[in-house]
N, C-alpha and C positions, 0 to 999 in steps of 0.2 A: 130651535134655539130660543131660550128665554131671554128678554132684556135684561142689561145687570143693574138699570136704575127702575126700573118700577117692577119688575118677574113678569111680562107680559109677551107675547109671541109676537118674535122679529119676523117679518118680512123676507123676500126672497130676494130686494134690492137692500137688503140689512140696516133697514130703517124699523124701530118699534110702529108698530100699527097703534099704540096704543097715544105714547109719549113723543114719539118722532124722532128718539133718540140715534143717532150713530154709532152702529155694535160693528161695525165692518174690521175697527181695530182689532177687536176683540174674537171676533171670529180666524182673525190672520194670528193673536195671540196661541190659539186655541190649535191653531192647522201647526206652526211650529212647534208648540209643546209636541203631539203625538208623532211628531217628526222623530225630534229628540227621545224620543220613547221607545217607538220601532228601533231605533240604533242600539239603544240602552239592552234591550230584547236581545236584539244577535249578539250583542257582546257578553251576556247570560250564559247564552248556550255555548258559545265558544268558551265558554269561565273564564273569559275578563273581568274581575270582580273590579278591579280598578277603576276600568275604561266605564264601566256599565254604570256605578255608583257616580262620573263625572254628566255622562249624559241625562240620566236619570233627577240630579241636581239642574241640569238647565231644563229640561222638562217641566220641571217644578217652578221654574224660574216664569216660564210664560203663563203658568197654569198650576197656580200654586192648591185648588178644587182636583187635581185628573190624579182621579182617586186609583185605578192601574197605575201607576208611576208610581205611587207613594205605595202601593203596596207591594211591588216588585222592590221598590229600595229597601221596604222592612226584610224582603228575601233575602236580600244581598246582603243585607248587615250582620242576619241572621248566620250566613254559610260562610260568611269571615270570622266567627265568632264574639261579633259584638251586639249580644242577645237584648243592652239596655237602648241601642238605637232602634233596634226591630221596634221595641215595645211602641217606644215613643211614636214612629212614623206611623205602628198600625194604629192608636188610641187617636192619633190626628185624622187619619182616614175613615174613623167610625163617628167621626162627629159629623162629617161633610151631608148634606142632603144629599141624598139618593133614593130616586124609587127602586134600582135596582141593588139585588142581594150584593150586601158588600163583604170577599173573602178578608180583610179583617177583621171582622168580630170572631170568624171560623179560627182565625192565630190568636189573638187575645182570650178566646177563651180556651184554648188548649193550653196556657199559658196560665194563665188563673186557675187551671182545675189541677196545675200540680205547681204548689207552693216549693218543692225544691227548686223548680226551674231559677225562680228569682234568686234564691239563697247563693246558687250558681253564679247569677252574675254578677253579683253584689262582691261574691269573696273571689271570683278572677277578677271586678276593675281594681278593688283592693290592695290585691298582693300583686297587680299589675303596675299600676300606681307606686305602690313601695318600692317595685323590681328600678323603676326608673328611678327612685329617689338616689337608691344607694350606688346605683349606675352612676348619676352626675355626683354623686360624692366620690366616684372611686373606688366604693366597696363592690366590685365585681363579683364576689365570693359571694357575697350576699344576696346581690340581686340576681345569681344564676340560680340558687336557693328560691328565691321567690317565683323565680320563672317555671322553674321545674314543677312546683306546684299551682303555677299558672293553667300549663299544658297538661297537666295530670284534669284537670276540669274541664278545661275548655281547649281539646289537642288538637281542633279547626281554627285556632286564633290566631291570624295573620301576624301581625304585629309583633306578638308574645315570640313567636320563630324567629320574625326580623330582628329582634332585641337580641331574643337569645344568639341569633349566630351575629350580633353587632360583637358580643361579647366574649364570644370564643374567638373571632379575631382579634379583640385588641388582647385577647390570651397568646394569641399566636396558633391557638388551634385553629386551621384552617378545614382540615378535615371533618370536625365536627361541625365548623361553619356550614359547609358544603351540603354537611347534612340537613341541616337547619334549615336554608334555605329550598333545598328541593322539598322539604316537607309544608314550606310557607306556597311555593308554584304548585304543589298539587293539588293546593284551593284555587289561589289565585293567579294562571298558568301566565299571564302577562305580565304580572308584578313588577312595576320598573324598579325600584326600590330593591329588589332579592335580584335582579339580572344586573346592577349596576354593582352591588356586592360582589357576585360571582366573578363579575371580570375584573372585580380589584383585589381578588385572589387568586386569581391567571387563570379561571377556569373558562369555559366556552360556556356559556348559557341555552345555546342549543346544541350544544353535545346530547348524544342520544342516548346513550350508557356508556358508563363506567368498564373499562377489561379488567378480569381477573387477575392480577399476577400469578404468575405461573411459577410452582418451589423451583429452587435450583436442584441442579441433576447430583446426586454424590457420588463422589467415586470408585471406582470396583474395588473393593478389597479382600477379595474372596480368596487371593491365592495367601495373603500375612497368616490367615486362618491355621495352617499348616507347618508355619515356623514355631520350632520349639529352641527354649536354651540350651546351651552347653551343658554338660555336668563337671564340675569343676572341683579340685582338693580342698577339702575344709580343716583348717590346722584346728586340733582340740586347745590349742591352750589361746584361741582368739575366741572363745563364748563370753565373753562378758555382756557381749549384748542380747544375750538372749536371758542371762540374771534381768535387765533393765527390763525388756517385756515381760519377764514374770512376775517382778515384781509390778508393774504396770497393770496388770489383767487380777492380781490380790487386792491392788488401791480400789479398781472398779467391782469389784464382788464387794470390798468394804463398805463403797457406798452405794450398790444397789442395796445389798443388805439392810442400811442405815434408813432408805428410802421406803423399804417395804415392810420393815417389823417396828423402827423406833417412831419414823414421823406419824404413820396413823393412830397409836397409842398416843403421839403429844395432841394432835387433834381433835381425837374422840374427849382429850379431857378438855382442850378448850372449850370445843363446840357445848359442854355439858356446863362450864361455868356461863358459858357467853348466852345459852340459851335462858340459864335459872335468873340471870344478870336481867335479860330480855323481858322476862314474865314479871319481876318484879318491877320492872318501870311502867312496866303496859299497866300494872296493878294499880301503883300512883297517881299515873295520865290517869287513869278511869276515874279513881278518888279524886283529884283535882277538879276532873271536867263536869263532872256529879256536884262539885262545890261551886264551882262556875255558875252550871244551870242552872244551879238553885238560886244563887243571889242575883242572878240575870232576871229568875222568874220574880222573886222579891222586887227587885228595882221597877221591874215595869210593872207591877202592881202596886206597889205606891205612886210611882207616875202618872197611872190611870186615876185612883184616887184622887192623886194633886190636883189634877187636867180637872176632875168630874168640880172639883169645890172651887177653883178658880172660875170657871163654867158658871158655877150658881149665883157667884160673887158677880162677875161682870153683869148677868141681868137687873139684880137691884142696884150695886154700887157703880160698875165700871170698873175700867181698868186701864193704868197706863197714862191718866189724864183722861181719857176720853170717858163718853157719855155711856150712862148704863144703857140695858137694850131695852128698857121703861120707855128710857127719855128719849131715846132714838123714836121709838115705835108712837111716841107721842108728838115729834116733831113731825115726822111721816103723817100723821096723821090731819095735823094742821095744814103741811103743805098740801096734802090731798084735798083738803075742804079748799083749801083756795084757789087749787089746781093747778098749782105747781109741781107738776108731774118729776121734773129733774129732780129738784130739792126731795122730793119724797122718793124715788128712786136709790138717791146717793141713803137718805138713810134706813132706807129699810134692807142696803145694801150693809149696814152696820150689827142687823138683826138676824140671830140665826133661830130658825123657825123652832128645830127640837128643843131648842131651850127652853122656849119660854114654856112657864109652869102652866098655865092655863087654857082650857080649849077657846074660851072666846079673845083669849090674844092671839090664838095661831089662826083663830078666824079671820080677825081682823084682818091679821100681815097679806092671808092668803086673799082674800078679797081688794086690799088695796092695790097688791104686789101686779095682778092680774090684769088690773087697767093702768096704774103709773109706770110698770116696765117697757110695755110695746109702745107708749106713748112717749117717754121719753127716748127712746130709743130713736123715734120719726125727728123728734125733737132736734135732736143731739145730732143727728144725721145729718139736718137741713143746715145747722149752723158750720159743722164739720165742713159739709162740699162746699158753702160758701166761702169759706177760709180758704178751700183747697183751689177755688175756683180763680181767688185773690192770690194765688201765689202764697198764703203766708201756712206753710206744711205745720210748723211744730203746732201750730193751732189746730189746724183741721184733725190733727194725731190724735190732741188729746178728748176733743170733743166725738171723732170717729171711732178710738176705742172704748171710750166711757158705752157710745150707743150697741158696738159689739157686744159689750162686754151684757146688757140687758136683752138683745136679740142677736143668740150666737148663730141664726139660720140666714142671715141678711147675708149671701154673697156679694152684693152692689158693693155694701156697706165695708167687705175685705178688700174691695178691689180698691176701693179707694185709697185702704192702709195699707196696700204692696205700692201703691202709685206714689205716695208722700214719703216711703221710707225708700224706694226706687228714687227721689230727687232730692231727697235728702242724702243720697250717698249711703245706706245702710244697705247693701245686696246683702247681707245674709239673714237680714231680717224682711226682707219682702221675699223673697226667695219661698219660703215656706208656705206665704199667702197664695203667692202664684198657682204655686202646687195643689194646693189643699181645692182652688177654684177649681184648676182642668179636672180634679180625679171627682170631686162631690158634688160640684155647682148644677151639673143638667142642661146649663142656660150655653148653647151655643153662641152667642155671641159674644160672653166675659170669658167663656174657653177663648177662644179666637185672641182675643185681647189680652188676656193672661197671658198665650201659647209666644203672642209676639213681643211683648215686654220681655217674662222672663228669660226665653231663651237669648233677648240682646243682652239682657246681663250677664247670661256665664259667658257670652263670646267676648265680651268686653271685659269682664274679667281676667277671662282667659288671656287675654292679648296681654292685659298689664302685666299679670305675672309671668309672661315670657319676655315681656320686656325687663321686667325688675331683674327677673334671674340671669336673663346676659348682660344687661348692667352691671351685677354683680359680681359675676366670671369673665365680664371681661377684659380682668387688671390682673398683673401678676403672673399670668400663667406662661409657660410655655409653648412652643409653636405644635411639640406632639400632643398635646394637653387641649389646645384651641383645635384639632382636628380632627380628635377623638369627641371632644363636643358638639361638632360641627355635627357628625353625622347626626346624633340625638336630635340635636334642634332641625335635622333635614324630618325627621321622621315627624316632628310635634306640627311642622310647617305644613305637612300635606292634610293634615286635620283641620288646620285655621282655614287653608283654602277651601276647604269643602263648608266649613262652618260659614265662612263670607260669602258663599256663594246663595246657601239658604238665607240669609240676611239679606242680600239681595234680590232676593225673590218676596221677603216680607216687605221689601221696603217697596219697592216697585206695586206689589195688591195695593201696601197703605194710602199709595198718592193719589192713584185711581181712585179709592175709596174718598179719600179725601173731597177732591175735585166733583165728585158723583153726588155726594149728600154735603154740599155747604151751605143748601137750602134749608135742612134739618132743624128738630126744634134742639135747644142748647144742650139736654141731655145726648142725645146723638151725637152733637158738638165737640162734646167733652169725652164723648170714645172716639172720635177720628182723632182730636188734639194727641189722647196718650197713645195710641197707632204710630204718629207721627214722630212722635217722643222716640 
């Protein structure tokens, strides 16, 4: 076992031989995660997807590194149908050090060598997500619609069955409920969720099968077989009703007749106008659309023209009020002699290279651009985190994008523009930074620091908009109305708690970590501070 404050080899009295550190916690951390793991395991094999995904959450909890747990939970996510958690837990488990071969990169990359897979689960959370929209609006019709194209993709997806037979019962189909739900236990055979369904539609949840009904018996009629009628006196002057049948059988010759010689004769003539009617519009459309492309291609050939001599103009005159790209290139230029890297930055940010007519001005730009960019970008940066460091965000924003905006490879330099739009309250604009670090950055520890930021944003999001939405629904309605809700928000509730429970496993690393490096120099400082955050 390695120390977790210096990486140096503990002791068999679980003191560091190196630092003197006490890992004895951390070894008892370490003995109950793979506690919780082994549990997680037998409830696998039994397909308790439930139980398994609950232990395998406190597994993580003590030992938020036990790279087995976190690749077993991506299993488990996977075999319930929810293919965007797998991803996530195994891409966390390929970042972790290990000397030994780790089986998620072997899922991650089965998963990356076929681009349908994601398309897959992109369009089930989608029309998954819609299914529940129109659920809590009431459009039932609609969101069994979505569901059914839910399971048509993803026909292992817990959840999508629980919905759907949420939804056959408040139809009043219980039978198809039934169905539903034994289709949701033959993933996940303990589902408390689909057995508390079953017995709130009288069924037995371990009932073993279903009996046949068996047809009713008919009865013998073989002897009627053998009765015939009377023959009876028929007076000739009582036929009139046999004139009414004749006449009656003459009406229906009339109009099969009518049916078989006059109406395809009226239709052969329709279909010959309706067709000539046809040709001659398709004629038009074609003329039209031929008129169309052609002014379409006219227009965006004068455009181009336009674009090319506005173009030419902006370099000597300008445009708009602003400086031609002369005078920019010649302000750049001066600030470069005095090395004012920013100033010359900003304007040679003003200049676009193809334009200028001459090769010794595109020399110029290209030789200034090469040393005032990376330099202001350090620049820009230093004063950025100092502002970020002072609390005051809208500053750090602007000074930390300006230096992005000249060095688009500085990860540090994103992490800090997800951190200041993270407290500034924009989630869906740091949301995108977070991302962009875990999937391209390399750098395991702003993964790490991204991985726990971001995901307290959707869970904190998450929470408000389930508070807003029962805020919302919670006036006006009636008591069948407030029950038929109830279940929905039972089902969104078992997700939150699985959501808080990896938060609390982030937050628990974070403090340790914390406490471990507050000796660190200020940069180190300043990744525990956003951790803690």
């Amino acid at each position: 076992m390695k120390c977790v404050k210096c990486g140096r080899t503990v002791g068999a009295d679980g003191f560091c031989t190196s630092c003197g550190f006490d890992n004895k916690h951390v070894a008892k951390a370490c003995n109950t995660a793979n506690y919780y793991y082994n549990i997680g395991l037998e409830k696998v094999e039994m397909r308790d997807m439930t139980g398994a995904v609950a232990q395998l959450r406190k597994a993580l909890t003590y030992n938020k590194e036990h790279k087995d747990a976190r690749n077993l939970l991506g299993l488990v996510y996977y075999e319930t149908g929810e293919g965007g958690k797998a991803y996530i837990q195994w891409k966390i488990s390929a970042q972790l050090n290990s000397v030994e071969e780790n089986a998620a990169n072997k899922y991650i990359k089965e998963m990356e060598e076929h681009p349908a897979v994601f398309e897959e689960i992109n369009e089930t959370a989608k029309k998954f997500n819609q299914a529940l929209v129109y659920a809590r609006q009431g459009s039932d019709d609609l969101a069994m619609i979505q569901i059914k194209k839910v399971l048509s993709i993803t026909p292992n997806f817990v959840r999508g069955h629980l919905l759907f037979a949420l939804l056959h019962m408040r139809a009043g189909d219980n039978a198809a409920a039934k169905a539903d739900l034994n289709n949701a236990l033959a993933v996940d055979n303990y589902n408390t969720t689909a057995r508390r369904f079953l017995m709130e539609i009288g069924e037995n949840p371990m009932a073993a099968a279903e009996t046949v009904p068996v047809d009713n018996l008919k009865p013998d009629n073989e002897n009627l077989k053998n009765v015939r009628p009377v023959d009876h006196y028929e007076d000739p002057s009582k036929e009139t009703w046999k004139q009414f049948v004749y006449m009656l059988i003459g009406l229906a010759i009339g109009v099969v007749a009518m049916f078989v010689l006059v109406i395809p004769s009226v239709r052969a003539g329709v279909s010959v106008d309706y067709n000539n009617l046809k040709e001659e519009y398709n004629e038009t459309v074609a003329q039209k659309d031929g008129e169309i492309s052609q002014l379409q291609s006219d227009k965006e050939t004068l455009q181009n023209d336009n674009d090319d001599l506005t173009e030419r103009i902006s370099v000597y005159e300008g445009s708009d009020g602003k400086d031609s790209m002369y005078d920019s290139l010649l302000k750049a230029s001066q600030a470069y002699n005095d090395r004012d890297y920013v100033t010359c930055a900003e304007e040679l940010s003003n200049v676009k290279r193809s334009a200028l007519p001459s090769k010794t001005s595109k020399d110029l730009y290209t030789s200034m651009s090469e040393t005032a960019f990376p330099a202001a970008a350090e620049e820009l940066k230093a004063s950025g985190e100092a502002s970020y460091n002072a609390y005051r965000y809208e500053e750090a924003l602007e000074d930390l994008e300006a230096s992005y905006k000249y060095k688009d490879d500085d990860y540090e330099t994103l992490y800090l523009i997800a951190m200041c739009y993270k407290h500034t309250g924009d989630m869906d604009k740091a949301t995108p930074y977070f991302y962009d670090i875990i999937n391209n950055s390399g750098d395991n520890d702003l993964i790490r620091r991204a991985s726990n930021n971001g995901l307290e944003m959707l869970v904190n999001a998450g929470k408000e908009a389930a508070a807003e939405y029962a805020e919302k629904n919670g006036k006006g309605n009636n008591d069948e109305s407030s029950n038929n809700d109830n279940n929905d928000e039972n089902n969104n509730n078992n997700e939150d708690n699985n959501n808080d429970t990896n938060n609390n496993s982030d937050d628990a690393e974070e403090e340790t970590t914390e406490d471990e490096e507050s000796g660190s120099s200020r940069s180190t400082r300043n990744s525990n501070n956003d951790e803690e955050e």
